[in-house]
N, C-alpha and C positions, 0 to 999 in steps of 0.2 A: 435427275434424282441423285443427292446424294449416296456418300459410302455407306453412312448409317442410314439410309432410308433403305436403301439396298438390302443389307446385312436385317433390316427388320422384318422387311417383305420376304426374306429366305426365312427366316425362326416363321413367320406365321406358317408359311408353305411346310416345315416341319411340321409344326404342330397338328397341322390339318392334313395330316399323313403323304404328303404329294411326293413323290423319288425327287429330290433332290442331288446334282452336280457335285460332288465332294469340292472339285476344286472350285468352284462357284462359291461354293460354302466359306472354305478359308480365304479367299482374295475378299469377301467383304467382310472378313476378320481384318486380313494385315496386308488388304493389297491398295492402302495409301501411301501416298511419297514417303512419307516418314516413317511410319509403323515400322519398316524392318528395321535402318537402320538407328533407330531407337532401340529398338531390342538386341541390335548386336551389341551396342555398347552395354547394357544393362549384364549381357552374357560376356561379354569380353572381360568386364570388370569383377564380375562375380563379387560384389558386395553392394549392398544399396548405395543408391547414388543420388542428391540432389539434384533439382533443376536446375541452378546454375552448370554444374559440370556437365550435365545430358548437354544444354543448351551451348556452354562452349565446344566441346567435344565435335558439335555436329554444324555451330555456327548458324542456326536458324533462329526464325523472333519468336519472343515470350507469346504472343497468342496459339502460332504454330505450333511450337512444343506439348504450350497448355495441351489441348484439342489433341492431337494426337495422344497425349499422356491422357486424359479420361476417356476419349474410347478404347483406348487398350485397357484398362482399366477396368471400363464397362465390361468388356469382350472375356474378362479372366486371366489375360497375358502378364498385366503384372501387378505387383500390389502398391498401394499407396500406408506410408506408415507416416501418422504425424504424430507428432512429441507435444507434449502441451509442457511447452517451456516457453520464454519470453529472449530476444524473438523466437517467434514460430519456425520449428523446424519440421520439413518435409523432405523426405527419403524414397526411393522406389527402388524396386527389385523384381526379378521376375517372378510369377507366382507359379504354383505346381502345375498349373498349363502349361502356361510360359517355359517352363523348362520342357517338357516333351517340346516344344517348337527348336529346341537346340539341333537336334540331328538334320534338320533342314537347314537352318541357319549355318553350320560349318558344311553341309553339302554345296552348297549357296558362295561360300568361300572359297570353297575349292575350286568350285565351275570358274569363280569370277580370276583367280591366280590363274589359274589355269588359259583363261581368254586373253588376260594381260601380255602371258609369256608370247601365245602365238603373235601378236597382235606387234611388241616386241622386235619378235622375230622377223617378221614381214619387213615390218620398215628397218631392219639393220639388211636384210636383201636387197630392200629397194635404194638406198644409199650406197649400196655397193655397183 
């Protein structure tokens, strides 16, 4: 089963009143490889951002990107803005979901700075 088959089987399971797992809930929101860090760049930058820069930024392929950027999309995390000019410009940012996902997201940074240093630390011990 996929993420979005997942994430659809949990909204039916809402709908039809069943207690659902909170964290169950948001991991078939943004718990695909890319989902987060997609969203950090979009929060790191704080301004909308083309595919292209998403796509260098993080170094993976136009399909991946694609796909991960309309189901977060789908999901409310972030918005898609197109310009109808010639060529076609398309923009993303996060949307007013997408931003309550921020205090996770720098919590999330913190843990991961945080794992680096001890991590770090060990192996300048261990060389010693």
């Amino acid at each position: 089963m996929t993420g979005e088959e997942k994430y659809q089987q949990i909204l039916e399971r809402i709908r039809e009143g069943d207690d659902i797992c909170p964290i169950m809930y948001a991991l078939s929101i943004i718990g695909q490889k890319w989902k987060i860090p997609v969203l950090w760049q979009l929060a790191k930058k704080d301004q909308p951002m083309r595919f292209c820069e998403i796509r260098r930024a993080l170094d993976l392929t136009d399909a991946m990107l694609s796909k991960t950027l309309n189901e977060l999309e789908e999901h409310g995390m972030i918005r898609r803005i197109q310009y109808d000019c010639i060529p076609p410009k398309v923009e993303y940012t996060l949307s007013c979901k997408g931003r309550t996902f921020l205090p996770v997201l720098l919590a999330l940074k913190d843990w991961g700075e945080e794992q680096i240093r001890e991590e770090s630390s060990i192996c300048s011990e261990k060389k010693k």
